[in-house]
KOLPAFI-450611 format. One line per 5 residues: number of its first residue (from 1); for each residue x, y, z of N, C-alpha, C. Coordinates in steps of 0.05 Angstrom, whole numbers, plus 5000, padded with zeros to 4 digits. Layout:
NUM> X,Y,Z,X,Y,Z,X,Y,Z; ...
//
This chain:
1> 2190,3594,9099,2175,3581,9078,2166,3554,9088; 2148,3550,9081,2128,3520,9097,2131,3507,9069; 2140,3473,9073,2138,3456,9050,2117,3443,9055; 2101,3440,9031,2081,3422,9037,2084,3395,9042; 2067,3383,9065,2078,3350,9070,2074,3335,9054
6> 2059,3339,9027,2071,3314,9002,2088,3317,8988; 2098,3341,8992,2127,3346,8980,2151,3335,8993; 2149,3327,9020,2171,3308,9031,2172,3283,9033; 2158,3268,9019,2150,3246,9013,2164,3234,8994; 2186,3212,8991,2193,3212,8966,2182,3194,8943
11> 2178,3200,8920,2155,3198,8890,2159,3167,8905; 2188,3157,8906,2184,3123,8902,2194,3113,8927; 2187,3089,8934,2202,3082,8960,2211,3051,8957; 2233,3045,8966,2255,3022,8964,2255,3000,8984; 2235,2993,8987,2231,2969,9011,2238,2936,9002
16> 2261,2944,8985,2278,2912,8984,2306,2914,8990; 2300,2887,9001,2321,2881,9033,2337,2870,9027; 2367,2867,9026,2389,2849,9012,2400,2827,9033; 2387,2805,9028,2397,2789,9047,2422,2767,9048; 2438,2767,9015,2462,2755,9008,2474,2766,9034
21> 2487,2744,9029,2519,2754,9053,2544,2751,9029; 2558,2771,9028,2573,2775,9013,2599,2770,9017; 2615,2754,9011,2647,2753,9016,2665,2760,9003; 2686,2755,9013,2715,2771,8992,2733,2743,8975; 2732,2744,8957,2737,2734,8937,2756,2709,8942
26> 2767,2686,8940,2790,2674,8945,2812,2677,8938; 2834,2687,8961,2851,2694,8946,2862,2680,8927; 2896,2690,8910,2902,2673,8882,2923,2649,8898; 2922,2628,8877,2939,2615,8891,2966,2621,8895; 2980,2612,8912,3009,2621,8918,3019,2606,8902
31> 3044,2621,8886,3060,2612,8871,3074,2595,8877; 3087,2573,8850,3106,2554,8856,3133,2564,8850; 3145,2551,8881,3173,2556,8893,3182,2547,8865; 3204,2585,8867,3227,2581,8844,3248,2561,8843; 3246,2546,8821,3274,2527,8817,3280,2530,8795
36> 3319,2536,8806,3323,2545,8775,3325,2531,8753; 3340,2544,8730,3342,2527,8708,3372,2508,8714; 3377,2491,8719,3410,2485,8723,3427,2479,8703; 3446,2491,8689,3460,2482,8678,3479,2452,8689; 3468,2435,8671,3480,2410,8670,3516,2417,8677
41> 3522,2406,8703,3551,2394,8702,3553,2367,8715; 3573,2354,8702,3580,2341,8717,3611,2326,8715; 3622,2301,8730,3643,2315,8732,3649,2280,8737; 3661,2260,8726,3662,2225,8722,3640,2210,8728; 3612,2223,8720,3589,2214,8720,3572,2224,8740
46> 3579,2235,8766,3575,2242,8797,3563,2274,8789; 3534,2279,8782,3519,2312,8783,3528,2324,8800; 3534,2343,8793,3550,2363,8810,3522,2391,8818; 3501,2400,8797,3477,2406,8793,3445,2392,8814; 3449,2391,8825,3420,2369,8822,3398,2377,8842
51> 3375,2376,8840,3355,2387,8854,3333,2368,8853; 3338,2345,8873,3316,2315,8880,3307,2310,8899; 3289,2294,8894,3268,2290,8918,3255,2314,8938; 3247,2336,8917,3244,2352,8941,3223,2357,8960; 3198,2334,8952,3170,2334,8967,3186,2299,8991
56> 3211,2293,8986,3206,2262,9003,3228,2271,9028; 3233,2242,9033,3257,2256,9063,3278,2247,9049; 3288,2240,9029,3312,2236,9008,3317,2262,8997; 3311,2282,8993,3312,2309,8990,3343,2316,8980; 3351,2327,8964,3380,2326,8968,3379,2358,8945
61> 3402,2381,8947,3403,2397,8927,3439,2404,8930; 3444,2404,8917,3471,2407,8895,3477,2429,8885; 3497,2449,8885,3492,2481,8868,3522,2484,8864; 3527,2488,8834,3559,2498,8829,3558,2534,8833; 3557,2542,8845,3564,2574,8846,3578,2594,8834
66> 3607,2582,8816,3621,2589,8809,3635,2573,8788; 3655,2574,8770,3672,2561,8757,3698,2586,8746; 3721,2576,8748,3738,2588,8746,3752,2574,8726; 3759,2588,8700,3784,2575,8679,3771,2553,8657; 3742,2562,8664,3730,2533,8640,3734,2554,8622
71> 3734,2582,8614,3733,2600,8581,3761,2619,8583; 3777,2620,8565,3794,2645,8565,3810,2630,8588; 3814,2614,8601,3846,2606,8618,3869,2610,8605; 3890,2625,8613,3915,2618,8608,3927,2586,8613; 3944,2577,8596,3954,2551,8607,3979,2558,8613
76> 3983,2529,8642,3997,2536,8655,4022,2514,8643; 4042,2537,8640,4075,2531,8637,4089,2522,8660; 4107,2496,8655,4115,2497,8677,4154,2500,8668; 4160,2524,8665,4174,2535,8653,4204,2533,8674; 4198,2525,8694,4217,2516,8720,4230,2484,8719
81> 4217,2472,8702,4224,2449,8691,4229,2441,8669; 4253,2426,8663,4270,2420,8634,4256,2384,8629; 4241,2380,8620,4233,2361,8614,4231,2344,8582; 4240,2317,8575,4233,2315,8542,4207,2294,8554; 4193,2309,8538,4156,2295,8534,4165,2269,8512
86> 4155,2247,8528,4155,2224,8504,4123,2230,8487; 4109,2207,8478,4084,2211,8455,4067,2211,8480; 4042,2226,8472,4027,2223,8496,4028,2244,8506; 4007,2245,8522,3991,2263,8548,4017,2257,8571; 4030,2276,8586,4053,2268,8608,4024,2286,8632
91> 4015,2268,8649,4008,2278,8685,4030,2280,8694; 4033,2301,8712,4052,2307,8741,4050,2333,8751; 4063,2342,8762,4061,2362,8779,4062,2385,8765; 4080,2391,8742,4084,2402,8729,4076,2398,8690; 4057,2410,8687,4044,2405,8662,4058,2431,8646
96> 4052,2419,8618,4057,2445,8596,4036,2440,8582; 4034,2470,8580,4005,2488,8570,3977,2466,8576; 3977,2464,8609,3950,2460,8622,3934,2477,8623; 3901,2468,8634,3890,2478,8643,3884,2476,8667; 3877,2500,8682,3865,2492,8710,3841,2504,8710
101> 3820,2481,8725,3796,2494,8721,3786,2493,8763; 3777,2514,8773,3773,2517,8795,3743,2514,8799; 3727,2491,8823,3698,2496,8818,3686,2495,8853; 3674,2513,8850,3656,2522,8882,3625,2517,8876; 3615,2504,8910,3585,2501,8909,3582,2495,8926
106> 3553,2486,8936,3550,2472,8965,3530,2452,8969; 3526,2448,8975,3508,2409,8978,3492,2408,9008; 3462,2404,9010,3448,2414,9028,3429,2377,9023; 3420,2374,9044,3409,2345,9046,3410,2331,9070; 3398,2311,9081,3397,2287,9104,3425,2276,9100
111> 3433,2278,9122,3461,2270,9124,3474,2249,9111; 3457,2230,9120,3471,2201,9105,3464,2199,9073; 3453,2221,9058,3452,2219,9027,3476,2244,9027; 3465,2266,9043,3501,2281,9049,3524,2275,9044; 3530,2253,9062,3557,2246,9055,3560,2222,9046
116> 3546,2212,9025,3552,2194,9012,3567,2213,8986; 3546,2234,8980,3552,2253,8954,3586,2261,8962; 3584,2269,8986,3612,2275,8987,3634,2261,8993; 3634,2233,8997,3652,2216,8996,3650,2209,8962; 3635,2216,8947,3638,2213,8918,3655,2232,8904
121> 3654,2257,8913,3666,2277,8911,3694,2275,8912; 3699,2266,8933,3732,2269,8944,3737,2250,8937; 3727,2222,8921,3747,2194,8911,3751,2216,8890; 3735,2221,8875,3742,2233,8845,3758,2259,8845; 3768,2270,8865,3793,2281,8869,3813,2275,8877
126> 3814,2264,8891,3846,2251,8893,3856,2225,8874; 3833,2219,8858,3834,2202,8838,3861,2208,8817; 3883,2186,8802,3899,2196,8800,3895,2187,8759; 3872,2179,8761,3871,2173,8735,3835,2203,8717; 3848,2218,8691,3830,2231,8691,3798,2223,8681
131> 3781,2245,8693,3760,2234,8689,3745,2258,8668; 3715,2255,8656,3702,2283,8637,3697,2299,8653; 3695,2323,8648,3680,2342,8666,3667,2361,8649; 3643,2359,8652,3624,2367,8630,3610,2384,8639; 3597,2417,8626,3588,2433,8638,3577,2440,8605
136> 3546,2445,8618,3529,2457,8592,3532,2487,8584; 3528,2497,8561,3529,2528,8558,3505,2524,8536; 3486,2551,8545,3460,2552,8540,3466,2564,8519; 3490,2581,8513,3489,2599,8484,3501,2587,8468; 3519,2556,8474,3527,2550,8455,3500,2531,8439
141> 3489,2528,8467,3462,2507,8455,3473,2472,8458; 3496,2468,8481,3515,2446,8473,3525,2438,8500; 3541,2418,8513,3560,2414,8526,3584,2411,8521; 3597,2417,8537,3631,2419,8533,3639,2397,8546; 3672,2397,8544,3679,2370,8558,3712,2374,8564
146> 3723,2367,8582,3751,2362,8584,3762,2333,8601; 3781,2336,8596,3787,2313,8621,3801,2323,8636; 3805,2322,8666,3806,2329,8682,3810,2311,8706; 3835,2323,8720,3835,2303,8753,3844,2312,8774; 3845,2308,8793,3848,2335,8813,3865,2320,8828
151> 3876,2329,8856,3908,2326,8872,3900,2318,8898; 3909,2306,8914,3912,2294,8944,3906,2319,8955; 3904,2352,8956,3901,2362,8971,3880,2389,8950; 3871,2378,8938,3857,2393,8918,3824,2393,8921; 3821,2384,8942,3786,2377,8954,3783,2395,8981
156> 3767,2410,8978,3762,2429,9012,3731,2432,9022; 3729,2425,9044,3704,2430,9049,3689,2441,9076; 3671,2450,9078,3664,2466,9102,3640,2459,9119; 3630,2451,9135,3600,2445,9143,3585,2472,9152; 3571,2465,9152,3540,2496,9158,3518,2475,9165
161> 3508,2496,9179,3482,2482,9198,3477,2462,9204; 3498,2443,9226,3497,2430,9237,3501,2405,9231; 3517,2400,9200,3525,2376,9183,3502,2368,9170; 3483,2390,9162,3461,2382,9137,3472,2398,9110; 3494,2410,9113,3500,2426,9085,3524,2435,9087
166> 3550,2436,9065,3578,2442,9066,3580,2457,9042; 3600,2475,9043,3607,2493,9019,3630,2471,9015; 3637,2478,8989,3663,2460,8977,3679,2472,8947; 3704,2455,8959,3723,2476,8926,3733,2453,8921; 3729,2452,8894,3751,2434,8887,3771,2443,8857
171> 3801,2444,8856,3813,2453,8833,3828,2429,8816; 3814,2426,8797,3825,2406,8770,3837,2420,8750; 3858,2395,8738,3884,2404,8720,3865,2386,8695; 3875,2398,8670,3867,2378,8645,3895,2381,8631; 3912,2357,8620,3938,2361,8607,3926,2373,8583
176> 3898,2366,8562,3895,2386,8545,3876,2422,8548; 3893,2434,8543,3890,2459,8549,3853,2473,8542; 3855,2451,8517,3825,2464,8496,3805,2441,8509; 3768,2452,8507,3748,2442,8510,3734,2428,8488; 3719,2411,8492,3715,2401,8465,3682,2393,8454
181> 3675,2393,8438,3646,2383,8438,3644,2354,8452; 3619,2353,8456,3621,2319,8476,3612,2298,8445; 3607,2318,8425,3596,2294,8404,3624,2291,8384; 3631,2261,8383,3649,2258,8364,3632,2264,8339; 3657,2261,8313,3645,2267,8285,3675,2255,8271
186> 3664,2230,8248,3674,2215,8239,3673,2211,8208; 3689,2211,8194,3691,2204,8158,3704,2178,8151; 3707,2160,8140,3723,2144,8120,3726,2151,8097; 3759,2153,8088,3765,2158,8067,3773,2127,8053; 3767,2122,8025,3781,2101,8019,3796,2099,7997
191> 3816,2086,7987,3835,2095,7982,3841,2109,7946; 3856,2116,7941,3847,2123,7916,3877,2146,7908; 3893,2127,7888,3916,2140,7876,3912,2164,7873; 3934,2181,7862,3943,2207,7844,3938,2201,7823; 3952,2181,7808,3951,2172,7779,3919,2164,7771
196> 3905,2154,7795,3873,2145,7783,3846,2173,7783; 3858,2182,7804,3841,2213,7807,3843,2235,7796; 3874,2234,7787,3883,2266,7771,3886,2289,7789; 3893,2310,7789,3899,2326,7802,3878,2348,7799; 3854,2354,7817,3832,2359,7794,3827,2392,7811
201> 3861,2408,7811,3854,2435,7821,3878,2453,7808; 3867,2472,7805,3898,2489,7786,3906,2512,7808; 3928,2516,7805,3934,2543,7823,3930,2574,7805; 3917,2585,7820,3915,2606,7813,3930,2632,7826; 3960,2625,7830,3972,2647,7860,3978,2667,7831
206> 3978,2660,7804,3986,2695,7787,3960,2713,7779; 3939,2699,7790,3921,2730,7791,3908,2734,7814; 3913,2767,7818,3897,2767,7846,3867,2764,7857; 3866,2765,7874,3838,2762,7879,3821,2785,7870; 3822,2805,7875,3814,2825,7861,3803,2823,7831
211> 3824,2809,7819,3820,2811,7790,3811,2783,7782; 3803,2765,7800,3796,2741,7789,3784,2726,7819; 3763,2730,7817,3756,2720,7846,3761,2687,7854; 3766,2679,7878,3776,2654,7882,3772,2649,7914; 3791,2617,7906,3788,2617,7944,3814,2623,7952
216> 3814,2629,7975,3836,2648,7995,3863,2630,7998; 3860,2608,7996,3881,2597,7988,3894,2590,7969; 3892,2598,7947,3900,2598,7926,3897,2579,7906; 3877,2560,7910,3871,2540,7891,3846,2531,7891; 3839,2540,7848,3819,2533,7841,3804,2501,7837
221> 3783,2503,7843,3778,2464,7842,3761,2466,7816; 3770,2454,7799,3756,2457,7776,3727,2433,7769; 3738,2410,7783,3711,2397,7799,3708,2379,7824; 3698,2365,7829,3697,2351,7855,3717,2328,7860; 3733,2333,7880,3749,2299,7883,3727,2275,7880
226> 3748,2247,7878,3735,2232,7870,3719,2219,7898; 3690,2205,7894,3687,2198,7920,3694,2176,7937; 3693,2191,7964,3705,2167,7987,3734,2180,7986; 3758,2191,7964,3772,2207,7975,3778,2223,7987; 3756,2244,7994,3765,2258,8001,3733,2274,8024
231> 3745,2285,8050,3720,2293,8056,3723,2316,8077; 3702,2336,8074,3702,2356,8092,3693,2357,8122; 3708,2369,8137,3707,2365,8167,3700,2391,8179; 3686,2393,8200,3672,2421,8204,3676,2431,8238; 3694,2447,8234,3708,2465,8266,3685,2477,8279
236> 3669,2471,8291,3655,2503,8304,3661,2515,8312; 3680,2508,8334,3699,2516,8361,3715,2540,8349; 3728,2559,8370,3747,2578,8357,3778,2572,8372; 3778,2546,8374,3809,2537,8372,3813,2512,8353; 3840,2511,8349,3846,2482,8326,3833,2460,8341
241> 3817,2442,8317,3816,2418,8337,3833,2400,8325; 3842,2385,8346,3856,2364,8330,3848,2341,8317; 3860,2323,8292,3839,2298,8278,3866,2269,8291; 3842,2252,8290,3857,2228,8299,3840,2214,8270; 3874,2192,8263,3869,2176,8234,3879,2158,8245
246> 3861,2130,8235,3869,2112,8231,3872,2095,8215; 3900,2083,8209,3905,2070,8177,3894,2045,8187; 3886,2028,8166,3867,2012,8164,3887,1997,8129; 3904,1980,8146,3922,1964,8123,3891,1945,8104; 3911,1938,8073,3930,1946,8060,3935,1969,8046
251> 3954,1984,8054,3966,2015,8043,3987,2022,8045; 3995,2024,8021,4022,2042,8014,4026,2070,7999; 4046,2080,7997,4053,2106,7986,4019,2128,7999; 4022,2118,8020,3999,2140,8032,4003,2163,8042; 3991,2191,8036,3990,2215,8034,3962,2223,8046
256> 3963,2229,8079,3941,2244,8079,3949,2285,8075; 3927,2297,8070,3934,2325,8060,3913,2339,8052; 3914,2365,8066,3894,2384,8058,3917,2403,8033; 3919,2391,8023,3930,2410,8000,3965,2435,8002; 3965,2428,8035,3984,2450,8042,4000,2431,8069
261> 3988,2420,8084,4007,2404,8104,3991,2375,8100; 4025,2355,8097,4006,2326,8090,4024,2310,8117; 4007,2279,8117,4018,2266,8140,4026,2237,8122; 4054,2228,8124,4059,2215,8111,4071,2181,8131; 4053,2156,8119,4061,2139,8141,4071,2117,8116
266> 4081,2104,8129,4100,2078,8118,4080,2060,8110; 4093,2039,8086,4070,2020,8087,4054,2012,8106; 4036,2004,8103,4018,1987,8130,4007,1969,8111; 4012,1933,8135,4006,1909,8119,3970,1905,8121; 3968,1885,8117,3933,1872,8119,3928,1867,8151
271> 3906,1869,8158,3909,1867,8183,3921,1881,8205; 3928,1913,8201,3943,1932,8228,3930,1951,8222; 3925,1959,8241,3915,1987,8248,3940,2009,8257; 3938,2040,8250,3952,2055,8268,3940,2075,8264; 3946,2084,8292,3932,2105,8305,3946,2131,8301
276> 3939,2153,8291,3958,2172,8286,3943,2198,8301; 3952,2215,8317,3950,2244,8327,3954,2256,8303; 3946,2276,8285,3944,2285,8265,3962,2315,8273; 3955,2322,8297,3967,2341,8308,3997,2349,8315; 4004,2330,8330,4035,2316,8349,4047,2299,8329
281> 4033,2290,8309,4051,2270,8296,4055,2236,8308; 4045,2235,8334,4057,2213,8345,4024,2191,8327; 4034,2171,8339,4030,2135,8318,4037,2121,8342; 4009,2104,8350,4012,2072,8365,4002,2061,8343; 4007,2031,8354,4016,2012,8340,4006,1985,8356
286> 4000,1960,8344,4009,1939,8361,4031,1933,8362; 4047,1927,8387,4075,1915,8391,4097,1933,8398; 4082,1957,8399,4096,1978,8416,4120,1992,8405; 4116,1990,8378,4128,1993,8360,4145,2034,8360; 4163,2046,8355,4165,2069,8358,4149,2091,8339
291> 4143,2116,8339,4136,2130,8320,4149,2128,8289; 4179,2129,8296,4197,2133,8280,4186,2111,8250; 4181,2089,8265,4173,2069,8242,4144,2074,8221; 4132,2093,8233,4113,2096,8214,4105,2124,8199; 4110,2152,8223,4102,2169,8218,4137,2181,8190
296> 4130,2186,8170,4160,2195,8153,4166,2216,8148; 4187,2219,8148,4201,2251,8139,4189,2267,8130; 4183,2297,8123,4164,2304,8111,4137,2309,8125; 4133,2295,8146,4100,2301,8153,4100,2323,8159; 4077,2340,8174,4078,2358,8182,4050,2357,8194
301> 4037,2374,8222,4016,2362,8232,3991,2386,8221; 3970,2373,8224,3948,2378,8215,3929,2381,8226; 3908,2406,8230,3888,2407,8247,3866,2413,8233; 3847,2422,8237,3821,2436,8229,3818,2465,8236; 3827,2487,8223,3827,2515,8234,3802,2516,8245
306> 3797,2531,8264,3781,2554,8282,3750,2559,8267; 3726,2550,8267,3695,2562,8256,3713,2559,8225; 3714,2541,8215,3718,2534,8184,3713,2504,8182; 3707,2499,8149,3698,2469,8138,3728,2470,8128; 3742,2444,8137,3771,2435,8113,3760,2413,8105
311> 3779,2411,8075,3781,2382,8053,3803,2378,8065; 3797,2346,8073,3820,2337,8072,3822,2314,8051; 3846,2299,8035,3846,2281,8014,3864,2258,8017; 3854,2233,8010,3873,2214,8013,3892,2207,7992; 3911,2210,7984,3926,2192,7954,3945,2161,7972
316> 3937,2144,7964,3947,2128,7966,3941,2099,7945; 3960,2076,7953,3952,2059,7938,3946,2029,7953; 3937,2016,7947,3921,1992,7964,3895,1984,7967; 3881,1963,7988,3854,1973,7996,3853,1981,8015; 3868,1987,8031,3864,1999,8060,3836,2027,8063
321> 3844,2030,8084,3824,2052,8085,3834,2068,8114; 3832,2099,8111,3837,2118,8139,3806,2130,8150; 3805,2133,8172,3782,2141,8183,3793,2163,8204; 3789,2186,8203,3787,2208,8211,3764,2215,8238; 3780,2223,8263,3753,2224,8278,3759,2259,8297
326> 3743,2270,8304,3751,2294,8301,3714,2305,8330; 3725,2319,8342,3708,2338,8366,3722,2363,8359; 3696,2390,8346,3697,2411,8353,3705,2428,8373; 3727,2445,8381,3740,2450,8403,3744,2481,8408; 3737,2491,8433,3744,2521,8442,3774,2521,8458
331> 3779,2554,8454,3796,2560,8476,3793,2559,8504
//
């Protein structure tokens, strides 16, 4: 079969010429080097965390790796020793119901900012007086805190690559076992009789709860204490925290008390302060005076239960005044 030659011709013809020069796109930019989020520690002011200068030749980075015994520690007994604890925190070799908190990391930088960090390190361990050691927790939304001090042989350290970076351990004791919020939280109560306030709560322990709803401790408040007597204190923590009071003379026949354990102190003149552990019972003083003289028969110690608000109430007589100061505390 023969095609005719205007049939191979095609209807249209395409005589435009593409003369762009075409390139490939620029690539995206390269991402910026991951740095993490650091949880804040630190440990008598000295960042234990830190990630600086990292575009200069001061360059320095810091990384805790680990922590051992800051949540859930057993405290350590030192059940091999017969000891009587005077008032007070007792340091030594042997603590009752310490904590030990164990912490690893390593420190990378120009030598001479190197070991400055780490001659900072090792004063504040063999240091014989304690210092805070503070480490953030993202779920509490908060920092924690203890005090803490570590031992003559309680600092270890290792060099890597050529004395620009050392791994390191260091293990600290705290004589108190519990952590605490780093924010104090404070009340004044002022002063205010039995006879002038009334007793303004009835017990209700003969009907049960069931059949008369109430609060769990057995007493109804039929209305509000009077004010400045009395004021609520708020635990977040899920261990007791302890309250520190201070009497604030003139006061007598004073009664502090949440309704069920009260702390009972001796007169106090115009002009003295004392300091009371609300917990231990113990009382300083000016003049070095003994417990015995102020804290009286009858007391009994007093905390703030575990994620609860307590009333606590003053009855006393005078103008003095007690001020209550109190950090939310974990196990």
């Amino acid at each position: 079969m023969t095609v005719p030659a205007d049939a191979a011709v095609p209807a249209r013809s395409y005589d435009l010429r593409f003369d762009r020069a075409y390139q490939a796109p620029p690539p995206p930019p390269l991402p910026r080097p991951y740095v993490p989020d650091l949880v804040p520690v630190t440990w008598g002011g000295l960042v234990l965390q830190a990630d600086e200068d990292r575009d200069s030749s001061r360059w320095f980075t810091a990384i805790v790796e680990n922590v051992d015994g800051w949540y859930a520690s057993p405290p350590l007994d030192g059940k091999n020793a017969d000891r009587e604890l005077s008032d007070g925190s007792v340091w030594g070799p042997k603590l009752l119901r310490a904590r030990e908190v164990t912490l690893r990391g390593a420190a990378a930088g120009p030598r001479a900012r190197l070991m400055s960090w780490r001659d900072q390190l090792a004063r504040r361990a063999v240091s014989r007086e304690p210092l805070d050691l503070i480490i953030g927790d993202r779920e509490l939304g908060t920092s924690l805190l203890a005090m803490v001090r570590g031992d003559t042989d309680s600092f270890r350290h290792a060099f890597l690559g050529g004395g620009t970076a050392f791994r390191w351990e260091v293990t600290l004791t705290a004589a108190d076992p519990r952590l605490y919020d780093m924010a104090w939280q404070q009340v004044t109560l002022t002063t205010e009789t039995a006879a002038e306030s009334g007793r303004p709560y009835a017990r209700l322990y003969a009907h049960p709860r069931e059949a008369h709803p109430g609060p769990l401790n057995g007493w109804q408040y039929e209305e509000p204490y009077p004010p400045g007597a009395a004021a609520y204190m708020r635990n977040d923590g899920d261990a007791d925290a302890p309250v520190f009071a201070a009497w604030d003379g003139d006061l007598t026949a004073s009664r502090l008390t949440d309704e069920t354990l009260s702390v009972l102190l001796a007169p106090v003149g115009t002009g003295i302060r004392i300091d009371v552990d609300t917990e231990s019972l113990t009382a300083t003083a000016p003049g070095g005076e003994p417990r015995a003289a102020w804290v009286l028969p009858g007391s009994r110690g007093m905390v703030i239960p575990p994620m609860t608000t307590a009333r606590w109430h003053l009855y006393a007589q005078g103008s003095g005044t007690v001020t209550l100061s109190w950090r939310s505390a974990w196990a």
